[in-house]
LUMMAR-784207 format. One record per residue (C-alpha): x, y, z; residue number from 1. Coordinates in pm, 1 decimal. Layout:
- xx  yy  zz  n
- X  Y  Z  NUM
...
END
This chain:
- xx  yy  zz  n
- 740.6  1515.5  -733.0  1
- 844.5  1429.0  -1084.1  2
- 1020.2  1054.5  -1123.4  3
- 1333.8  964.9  -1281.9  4
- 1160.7  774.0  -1490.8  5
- 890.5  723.9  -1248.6  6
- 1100.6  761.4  -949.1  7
- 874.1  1031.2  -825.2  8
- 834.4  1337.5  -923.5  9
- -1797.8  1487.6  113.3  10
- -1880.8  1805.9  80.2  11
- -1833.3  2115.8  341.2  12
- -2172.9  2087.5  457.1  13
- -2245.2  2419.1  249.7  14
- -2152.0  2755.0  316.8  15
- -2363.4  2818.9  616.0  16
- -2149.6  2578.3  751.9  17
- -1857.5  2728.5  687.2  18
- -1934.4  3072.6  775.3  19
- -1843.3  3028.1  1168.2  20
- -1522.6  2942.4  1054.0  21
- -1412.5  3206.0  818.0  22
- -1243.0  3525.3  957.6  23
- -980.4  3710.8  736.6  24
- -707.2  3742.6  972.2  25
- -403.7  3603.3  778.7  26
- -265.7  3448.8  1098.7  27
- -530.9  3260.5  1089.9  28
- -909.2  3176.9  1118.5  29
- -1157.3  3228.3  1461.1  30
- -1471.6  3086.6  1547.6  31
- -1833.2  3142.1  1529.2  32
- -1801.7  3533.0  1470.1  33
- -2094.3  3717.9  1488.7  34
- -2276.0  3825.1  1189.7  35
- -2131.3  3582.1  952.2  36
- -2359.2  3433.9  645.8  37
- -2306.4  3238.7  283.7  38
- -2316.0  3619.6  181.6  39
- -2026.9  3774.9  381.5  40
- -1840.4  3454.5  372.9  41
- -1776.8  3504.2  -35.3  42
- -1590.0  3866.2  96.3  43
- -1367.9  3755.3  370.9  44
- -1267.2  3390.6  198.1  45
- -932.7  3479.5  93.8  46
- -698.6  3713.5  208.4  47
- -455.7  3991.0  74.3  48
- -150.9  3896.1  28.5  49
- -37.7  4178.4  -165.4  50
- 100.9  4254.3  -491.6  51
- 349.1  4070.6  -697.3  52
- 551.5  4291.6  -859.0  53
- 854.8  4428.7  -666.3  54
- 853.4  4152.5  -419.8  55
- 1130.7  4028.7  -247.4  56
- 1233.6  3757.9  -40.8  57
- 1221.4  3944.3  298.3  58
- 862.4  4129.2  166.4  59
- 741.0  3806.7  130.0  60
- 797.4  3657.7  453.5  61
- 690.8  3965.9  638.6  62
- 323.9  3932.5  434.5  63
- 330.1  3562.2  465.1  64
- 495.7  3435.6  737.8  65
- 328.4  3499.4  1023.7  66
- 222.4  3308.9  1319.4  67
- -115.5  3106.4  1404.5  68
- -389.2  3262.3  1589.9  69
- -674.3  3105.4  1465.9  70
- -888.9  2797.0  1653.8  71
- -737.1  2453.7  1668.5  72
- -967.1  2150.0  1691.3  73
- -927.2  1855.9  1871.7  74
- -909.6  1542.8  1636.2  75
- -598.3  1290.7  1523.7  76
- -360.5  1271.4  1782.7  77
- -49.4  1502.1  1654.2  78
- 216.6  1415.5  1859.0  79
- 297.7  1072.6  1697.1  80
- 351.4  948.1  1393.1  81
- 291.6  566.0  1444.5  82
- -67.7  475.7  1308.7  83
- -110.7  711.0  1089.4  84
- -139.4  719.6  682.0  85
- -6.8  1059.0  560.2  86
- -74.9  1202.9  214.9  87
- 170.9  1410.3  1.6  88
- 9.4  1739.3  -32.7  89
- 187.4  1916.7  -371.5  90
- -5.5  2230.5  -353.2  91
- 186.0  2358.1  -645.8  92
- -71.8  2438.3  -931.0  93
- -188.4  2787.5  -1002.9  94
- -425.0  2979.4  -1232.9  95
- -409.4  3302.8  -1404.6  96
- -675.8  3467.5  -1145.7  97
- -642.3  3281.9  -835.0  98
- -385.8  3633.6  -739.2  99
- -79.6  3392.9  -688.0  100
- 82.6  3589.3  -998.1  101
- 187.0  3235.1  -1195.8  102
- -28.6  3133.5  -1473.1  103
- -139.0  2824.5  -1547.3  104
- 161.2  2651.6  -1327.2  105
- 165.3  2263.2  -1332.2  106
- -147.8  2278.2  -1536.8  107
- -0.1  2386.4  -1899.3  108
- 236.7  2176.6  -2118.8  109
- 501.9  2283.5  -2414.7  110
- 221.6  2534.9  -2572.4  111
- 25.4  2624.7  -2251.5  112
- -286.9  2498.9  -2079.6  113
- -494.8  2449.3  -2410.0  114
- -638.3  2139.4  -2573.9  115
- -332.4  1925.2  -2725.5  116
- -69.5  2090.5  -2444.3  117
- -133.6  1992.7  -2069.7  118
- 22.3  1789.8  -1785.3  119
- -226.6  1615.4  -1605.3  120
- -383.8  1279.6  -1654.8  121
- -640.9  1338.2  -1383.4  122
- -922.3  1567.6  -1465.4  123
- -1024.2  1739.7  -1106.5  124
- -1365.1  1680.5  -962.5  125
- -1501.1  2071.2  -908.0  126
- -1811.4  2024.9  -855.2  127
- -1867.1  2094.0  -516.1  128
- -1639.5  2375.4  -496.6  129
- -1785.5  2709.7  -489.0  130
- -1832.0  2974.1  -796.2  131
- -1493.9  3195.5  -640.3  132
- -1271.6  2857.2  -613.5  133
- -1338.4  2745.5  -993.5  134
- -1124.7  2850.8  -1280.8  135
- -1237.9  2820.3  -1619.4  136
- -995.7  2664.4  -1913.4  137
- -1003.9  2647.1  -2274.4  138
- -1111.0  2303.2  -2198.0  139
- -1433.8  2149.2  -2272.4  140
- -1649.4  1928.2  -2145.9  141
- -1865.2  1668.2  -2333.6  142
- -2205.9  1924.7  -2298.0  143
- -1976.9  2217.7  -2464.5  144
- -1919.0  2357.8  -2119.1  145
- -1591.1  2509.1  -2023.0  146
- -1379.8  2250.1  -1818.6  147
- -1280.6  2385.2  -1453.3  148
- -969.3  2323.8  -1211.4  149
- -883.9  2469.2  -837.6  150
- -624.0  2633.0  -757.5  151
- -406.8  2603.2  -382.2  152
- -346.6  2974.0  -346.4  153
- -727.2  2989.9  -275.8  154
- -821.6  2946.8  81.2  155
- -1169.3  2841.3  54.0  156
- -1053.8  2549.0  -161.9  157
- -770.3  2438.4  93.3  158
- -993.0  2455.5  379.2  159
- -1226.3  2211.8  197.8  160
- -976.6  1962.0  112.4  161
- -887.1  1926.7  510.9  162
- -1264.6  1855.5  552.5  163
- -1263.4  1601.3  250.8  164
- -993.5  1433.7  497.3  165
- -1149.5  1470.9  785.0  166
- -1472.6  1360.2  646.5  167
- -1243.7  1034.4  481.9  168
- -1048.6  964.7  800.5  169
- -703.3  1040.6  632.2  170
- -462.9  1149.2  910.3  171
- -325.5  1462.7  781.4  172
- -63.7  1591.9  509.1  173
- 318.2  1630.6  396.3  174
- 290.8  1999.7  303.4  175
- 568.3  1978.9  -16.7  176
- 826.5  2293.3  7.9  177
- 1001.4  2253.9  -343.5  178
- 1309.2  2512.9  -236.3  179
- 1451.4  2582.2  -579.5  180
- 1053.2  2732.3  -609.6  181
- 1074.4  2890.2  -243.3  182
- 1400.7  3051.4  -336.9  183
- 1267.5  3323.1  -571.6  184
- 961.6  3561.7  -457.8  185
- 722.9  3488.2  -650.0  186
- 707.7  3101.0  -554.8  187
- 840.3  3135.2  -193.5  188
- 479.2  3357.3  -193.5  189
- 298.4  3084.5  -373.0  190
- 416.2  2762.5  -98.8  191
- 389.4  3026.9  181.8  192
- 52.4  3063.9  135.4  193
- -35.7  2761.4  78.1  194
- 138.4  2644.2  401.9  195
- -77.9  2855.3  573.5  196
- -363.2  2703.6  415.2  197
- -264.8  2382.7  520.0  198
- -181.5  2458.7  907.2  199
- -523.2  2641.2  884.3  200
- -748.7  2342.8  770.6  201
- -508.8  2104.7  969.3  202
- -639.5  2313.7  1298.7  203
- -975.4  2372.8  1188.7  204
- -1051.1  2006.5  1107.9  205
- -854.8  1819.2  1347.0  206
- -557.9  1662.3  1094.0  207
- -203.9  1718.8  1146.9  208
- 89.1  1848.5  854.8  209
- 482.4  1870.1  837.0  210
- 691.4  2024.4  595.2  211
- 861.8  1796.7  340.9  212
- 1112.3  2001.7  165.9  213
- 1212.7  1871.4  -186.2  214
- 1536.7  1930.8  -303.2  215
- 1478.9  1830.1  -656.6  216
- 1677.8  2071.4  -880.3  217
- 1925.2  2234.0  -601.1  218
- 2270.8  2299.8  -689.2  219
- 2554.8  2219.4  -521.8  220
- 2652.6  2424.4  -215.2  221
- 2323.5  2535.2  -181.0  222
- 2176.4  2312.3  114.3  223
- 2178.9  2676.1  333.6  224
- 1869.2  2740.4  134.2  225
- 1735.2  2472.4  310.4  226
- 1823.7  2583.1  625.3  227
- 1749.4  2961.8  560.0  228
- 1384.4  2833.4  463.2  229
- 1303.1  2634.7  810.3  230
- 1456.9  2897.4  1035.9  231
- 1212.1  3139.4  846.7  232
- 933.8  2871.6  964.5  233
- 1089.1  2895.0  1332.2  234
- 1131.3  3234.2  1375.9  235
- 880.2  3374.1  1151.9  236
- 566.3  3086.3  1157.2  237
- 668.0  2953.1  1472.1  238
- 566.0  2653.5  1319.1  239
- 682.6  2421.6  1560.7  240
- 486.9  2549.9  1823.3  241
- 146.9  2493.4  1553.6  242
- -108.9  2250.6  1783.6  243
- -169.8  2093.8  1447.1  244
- 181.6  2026.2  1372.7  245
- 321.0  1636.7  1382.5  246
- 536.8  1563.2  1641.3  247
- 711.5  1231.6  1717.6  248
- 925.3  1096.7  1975.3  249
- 893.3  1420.5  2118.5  250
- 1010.5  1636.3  1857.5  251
- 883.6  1807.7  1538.4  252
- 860.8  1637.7  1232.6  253
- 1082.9  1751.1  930.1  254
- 1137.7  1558.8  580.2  255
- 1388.6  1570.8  319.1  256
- 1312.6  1452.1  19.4  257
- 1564.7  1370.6  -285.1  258
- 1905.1  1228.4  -127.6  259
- 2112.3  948.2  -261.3  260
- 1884.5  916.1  -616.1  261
- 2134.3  802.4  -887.1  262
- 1979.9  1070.7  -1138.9  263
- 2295.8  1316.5  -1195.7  264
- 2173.2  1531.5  -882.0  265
- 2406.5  1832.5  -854.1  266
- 2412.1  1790.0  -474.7  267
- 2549.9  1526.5  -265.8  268
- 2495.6  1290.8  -31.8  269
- 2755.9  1434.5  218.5  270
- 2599.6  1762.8  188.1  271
- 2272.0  1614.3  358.5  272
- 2434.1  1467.4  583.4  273
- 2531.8  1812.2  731.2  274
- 2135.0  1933.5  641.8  275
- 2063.7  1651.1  862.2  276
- 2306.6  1768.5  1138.7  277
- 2184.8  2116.6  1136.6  278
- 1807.3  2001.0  1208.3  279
- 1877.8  1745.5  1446.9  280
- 2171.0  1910.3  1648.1  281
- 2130.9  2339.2  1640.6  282
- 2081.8  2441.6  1922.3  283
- 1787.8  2689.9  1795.3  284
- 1678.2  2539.0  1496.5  285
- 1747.3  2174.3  1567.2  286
- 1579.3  1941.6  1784.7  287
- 1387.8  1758.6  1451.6  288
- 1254.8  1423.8  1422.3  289
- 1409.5  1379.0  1066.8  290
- 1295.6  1178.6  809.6  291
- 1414.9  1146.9  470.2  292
- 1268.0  1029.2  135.9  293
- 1558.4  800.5  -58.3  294
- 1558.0  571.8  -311.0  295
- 1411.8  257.9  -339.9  296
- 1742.4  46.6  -284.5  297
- 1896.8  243.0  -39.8  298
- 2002.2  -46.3  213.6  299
- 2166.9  -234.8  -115.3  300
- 2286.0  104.9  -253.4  301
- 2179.1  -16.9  -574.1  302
- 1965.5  72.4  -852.8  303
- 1845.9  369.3  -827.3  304
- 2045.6  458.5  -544.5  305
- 2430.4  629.4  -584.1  306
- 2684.9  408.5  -443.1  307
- 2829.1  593.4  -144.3  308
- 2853.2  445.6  184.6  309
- 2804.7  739.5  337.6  310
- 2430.5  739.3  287.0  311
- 2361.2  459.0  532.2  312
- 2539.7  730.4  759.1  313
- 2323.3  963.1  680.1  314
- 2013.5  764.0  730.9  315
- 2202.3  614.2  1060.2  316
- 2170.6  1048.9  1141.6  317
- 1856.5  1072.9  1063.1  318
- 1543.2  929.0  1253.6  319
- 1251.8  777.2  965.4  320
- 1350.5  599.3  626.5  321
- 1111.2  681.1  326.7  322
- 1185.2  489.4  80.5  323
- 1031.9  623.2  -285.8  324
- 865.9  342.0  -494.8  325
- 646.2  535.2  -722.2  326
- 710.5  283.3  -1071.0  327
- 863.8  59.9  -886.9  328
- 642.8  -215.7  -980.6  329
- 290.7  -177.7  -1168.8  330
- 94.7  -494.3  -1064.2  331
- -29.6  -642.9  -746.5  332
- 212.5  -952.7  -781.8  333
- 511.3  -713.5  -805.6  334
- 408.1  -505.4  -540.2  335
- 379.0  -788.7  -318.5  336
- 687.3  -944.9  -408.1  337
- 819.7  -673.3  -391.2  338
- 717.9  -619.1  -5.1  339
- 803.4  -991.7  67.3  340
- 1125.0  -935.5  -39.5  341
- 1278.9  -533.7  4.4  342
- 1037.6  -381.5  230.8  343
- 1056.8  -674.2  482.1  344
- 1408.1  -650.6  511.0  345
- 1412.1  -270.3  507.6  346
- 1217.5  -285.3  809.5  347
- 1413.1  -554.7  979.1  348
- 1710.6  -324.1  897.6  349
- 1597.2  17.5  1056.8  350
- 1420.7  -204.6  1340.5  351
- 1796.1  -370.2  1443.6  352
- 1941.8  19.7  1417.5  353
- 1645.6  163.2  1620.6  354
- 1526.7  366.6  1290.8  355
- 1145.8  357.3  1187.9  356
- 1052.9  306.8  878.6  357
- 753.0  454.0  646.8  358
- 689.9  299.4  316.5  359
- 545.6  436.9  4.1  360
- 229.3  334.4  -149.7  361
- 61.4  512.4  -471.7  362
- -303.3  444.3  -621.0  363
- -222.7  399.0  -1014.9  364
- 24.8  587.8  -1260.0  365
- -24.1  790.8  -1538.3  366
- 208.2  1016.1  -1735.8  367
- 89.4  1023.6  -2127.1  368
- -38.3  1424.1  -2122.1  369
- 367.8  1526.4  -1921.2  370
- 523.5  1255.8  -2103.5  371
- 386.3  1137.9  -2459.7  372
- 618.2  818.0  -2514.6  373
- 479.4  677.2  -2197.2  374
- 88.1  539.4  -2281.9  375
- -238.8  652.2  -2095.6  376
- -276.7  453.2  -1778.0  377
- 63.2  281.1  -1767.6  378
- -11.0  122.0  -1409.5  379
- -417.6  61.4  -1389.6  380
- -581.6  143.2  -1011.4  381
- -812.3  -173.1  -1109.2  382
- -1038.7  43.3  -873.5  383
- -808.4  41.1  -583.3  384
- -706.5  -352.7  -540.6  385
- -366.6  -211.5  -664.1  386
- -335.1  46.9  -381.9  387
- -510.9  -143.6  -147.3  388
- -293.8  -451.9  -185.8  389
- 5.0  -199.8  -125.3  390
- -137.8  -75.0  214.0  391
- -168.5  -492.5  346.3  392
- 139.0  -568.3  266.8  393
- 319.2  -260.5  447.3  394
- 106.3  -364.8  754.2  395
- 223.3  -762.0  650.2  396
- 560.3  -638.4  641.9  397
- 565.8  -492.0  977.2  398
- 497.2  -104.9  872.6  399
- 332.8  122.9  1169.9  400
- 302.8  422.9  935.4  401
- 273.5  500.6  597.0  402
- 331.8  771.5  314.4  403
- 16.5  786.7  46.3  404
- 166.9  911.6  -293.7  405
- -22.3  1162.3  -318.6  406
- -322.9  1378.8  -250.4  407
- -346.4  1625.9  -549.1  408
- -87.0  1470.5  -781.5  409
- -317.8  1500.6  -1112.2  410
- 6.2  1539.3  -1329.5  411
- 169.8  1160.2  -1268.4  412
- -207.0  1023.1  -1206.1  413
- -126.4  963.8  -841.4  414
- -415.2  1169.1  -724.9  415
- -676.4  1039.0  -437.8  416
- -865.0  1364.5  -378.2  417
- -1176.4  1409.3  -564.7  418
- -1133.9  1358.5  -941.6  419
- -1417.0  1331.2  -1233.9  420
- -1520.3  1045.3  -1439.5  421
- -1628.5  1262.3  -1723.5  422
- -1304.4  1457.6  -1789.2  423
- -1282.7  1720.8  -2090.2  424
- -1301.0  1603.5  -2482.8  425
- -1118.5  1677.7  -2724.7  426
- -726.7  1704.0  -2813.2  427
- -591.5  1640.4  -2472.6  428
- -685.6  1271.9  -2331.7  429
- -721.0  1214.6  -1944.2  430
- -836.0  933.8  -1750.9  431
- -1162.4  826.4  -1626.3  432
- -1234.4  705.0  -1263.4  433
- -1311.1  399.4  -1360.4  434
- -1713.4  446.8  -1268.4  435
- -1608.7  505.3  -943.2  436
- -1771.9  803.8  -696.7  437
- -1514.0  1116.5  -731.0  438
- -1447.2  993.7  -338.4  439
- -1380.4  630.8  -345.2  440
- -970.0  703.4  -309.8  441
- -1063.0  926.1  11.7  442
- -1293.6  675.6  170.1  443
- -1044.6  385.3  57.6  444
- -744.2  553.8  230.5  445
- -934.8  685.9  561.8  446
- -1029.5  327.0  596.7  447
- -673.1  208.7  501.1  448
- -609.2  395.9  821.8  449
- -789.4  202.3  1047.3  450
- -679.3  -92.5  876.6  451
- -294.3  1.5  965.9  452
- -400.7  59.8  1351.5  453
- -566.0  -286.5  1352.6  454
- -910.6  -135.1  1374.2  455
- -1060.0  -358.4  1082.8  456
- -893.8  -650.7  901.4  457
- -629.3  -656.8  662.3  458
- -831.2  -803.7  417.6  459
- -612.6  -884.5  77.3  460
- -969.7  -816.7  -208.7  461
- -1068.5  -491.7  -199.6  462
- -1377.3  -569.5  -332.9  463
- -1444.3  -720.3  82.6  464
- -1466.5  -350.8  188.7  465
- -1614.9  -225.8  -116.4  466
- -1932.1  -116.6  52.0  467
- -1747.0  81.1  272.8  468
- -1585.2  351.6  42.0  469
- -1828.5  313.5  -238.5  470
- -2157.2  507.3  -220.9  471
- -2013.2  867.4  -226.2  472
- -2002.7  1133.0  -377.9  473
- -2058.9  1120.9  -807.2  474
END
């Protein structure tokens, strides 16, 4: 999710672990087959989702779209979403090999992936993933080695960040659906895919997902895409019906993110409205707990927010406000001023209108390699007090739920998955983690968790609960 500016834009226990779990059925995985091992495992990781070339839109939901029939595990309780802290799941990078068909995507910048042209600030931690899930780069590492990254159209990889949550305690995901991408073949294969990752690892390891569709870059008169989309997830996934998938209030949950930002969006605020309408009110496809990701001043329709009463009908219409605050303030002071003053009244608002409410917290922010007139580091993590004084104050400010910005999100430096503190040399400059373990930001979060459901205390120095998410993994 790429801002406007800056609006937004463990291990797996080894394979023998793994290998009861692993079955190449693409509808999904079963359980403790006979005759698995670490050997076989390698062969049945991924499956085949055909060819690239001559693919169209009805191919590709015939190859990908299918539904579950793997195992589900018991674990977070899916049917609400009150306690829970849900990350943003982006899924959106590929690799020339990984057999998704789109280069280096979301890796590369103006002349490629190559030292001197990238978009990440976050260097991913690889070391625990296994030899098929690595992808070599140009890039190099302090020792002369090449410098590796994952890809999301790998299985194996997917799978292992659902354990990393589980592991963490981290609730579940956001599963992003950018639809200008699922509009064309080629990426509509890419986010298929990798939503059936995500349900798979959210039903192996006991998390829950939703789709968030982003509507970033859609035209005008083109919100049926939207709709075409999730009745291809009905019909086709029967996604709704997905044991892993979040329900609340009865219902299944469906975001849509990018309404009312001020930022020259060809689309309109009346046109989600009716988006809105069709998912809460069809009588096949409807039926949605709805929640939408808006701008930070949405009540005062100021800001970053267009000026058109109708979006406070739209989020009347609607059922969860998300506001987006990524940039929004780059301190711990600001961001608790900020919730002392905003986010307590947002929630007072929604709570008077029987909406719910699920604020936005991020770890750090970090641009420079996507955007070079922005510097390296622009908001410091100052090893997590800045995220974790984000968290208390939602809880201060009345939140029951909460959106973590983001799990993978190496490009903006939003990242809380597993990233290195020795990143590549050379050209290209990336952050470090601080001296932190790769898994501090998983272990912070999980425990941010419990936190929010009044398991442990809110403390406000994150240096009190240091010894609980420190000691990882390196």
């Amino acid at each position: 999710m790429h801002p406007k500016p800056m609006v937004r834009i463990g291990t797996l226990c080894g394979l023998a672990t793994l290998a009861g779990l692993l079955l190449a059925a693409p509808g999904g995985l079963a359980l403790d087959q006979p005759g698995m091992s670490p050997k076989n495992l390698l062969a049945v990781t991924n499956q085949d989702w055909g060819g690239v070339e001559g693919l169209n839109r009805q191919l590709v939901i015939e190859r990908t779209l299918r539904p579950y029939q793997g195992a589900s595990h018991p674990g977070v309780n899916t049917r609400t979403l009150t306690g829970k802290v849900m990350c943003g799941y982006q899924g959106w990078f590929g690799t020339p090999t990984d057999g998704g068909g789109r280069g280096w995507t979301h890796w590369g910048g103006r002349n490629g992936f190559q030292p001197g042209s990238c978009c990440i600030d976050l260097w991913p931690d690889v070391s625990e993933l296994d030899p098929d899930e690595r992808y070599a780069t140009p890039f190099k590492l302090a020792d002369g080695r090449p410098a590796e990254v994952f890809s999301p159209f790998n299985r194996k990889t997917v799978l292992r960040h659902f354990k990393w949550m589980q592991e963490s305690g981290i609730d579940g995901v956001f599963a992003q659906r950018f639809i200008t991408d699922v509009s064309g073949s080629r990426g509509a294969r890419h986010f298929n895919v990798v939503l059936n990752h995500c349900r798979e690892g959210a039903n192996l390891f006991g998390r829950t997902y939703a789709v968030m569709y982003d509507l970033s870059g859609l035209g005008g008169g083109q919100m049926q895409r939207v709709m075409d989309d999730w009745k291809a997830l009905v019909d086709q996934m029967r996604i709704t019906k997905d044991p892993a998938y979040l329900h609340h209030a009865g219902k299944p949950v469906v975001t849509v993110w990018g309404l009312g930002f001020n930022d020259n969006r060809k689309y309109t605020v009346a046109e989600g409205l009716e988006l809105v309408r069709f998912l809460k009110d069809d009588p096949r496809y409807g039926g949605c707990t709805v929640m939408l990701g808006v701008p930070t001043y949405w009540r005062t329709l100021e800001r970053d927010c267009v000026k058109d009463p109708v979006m406070h009908e739209l989020i009347l219409k609607a059922d969860i406000v998300s506001p987006w605050t990524v940039g929004r303030y780059g301190t711990p002071a600001q961001a608790t001023r900020y919730a002392e003053g905003t986010l307590r009244q947002d929630v007072a608002w929604c709570k008077e209108r029987g909406k719910e409410f699920l604020p936005v917290v991020f770890p750090g922010f970090s641009w420079h390699n996507l955007n070079a007139r922005s510097p390296l580091n622009q908001i410091p993590r100052l090893k997590g007090q800045f995220l974790w004084t984000q968290m208390v104050q939602a809880k201060k400010a009345g939140a029951t739920m909460i959106y973590q910005a983001m799990f993978d999100e190496v490009n903006e430096g939003t990242a809380i998955f597993k990233c290195t503190d020795q990143p590549p040399v050379g050209e290209s400059t990336f952050l470090t983690h601080e001296g932190l373990p790769s898994d501090y930001y998983l272990r912070l979060v999980g425990h941010a968790s419990r936190m929010l459901r009044g398991e442990v205390p809110a403390v406000d120095d994150v240096s009190a609960i240091s010894g609980l998410v420190k000691g990882g993994t390196r």
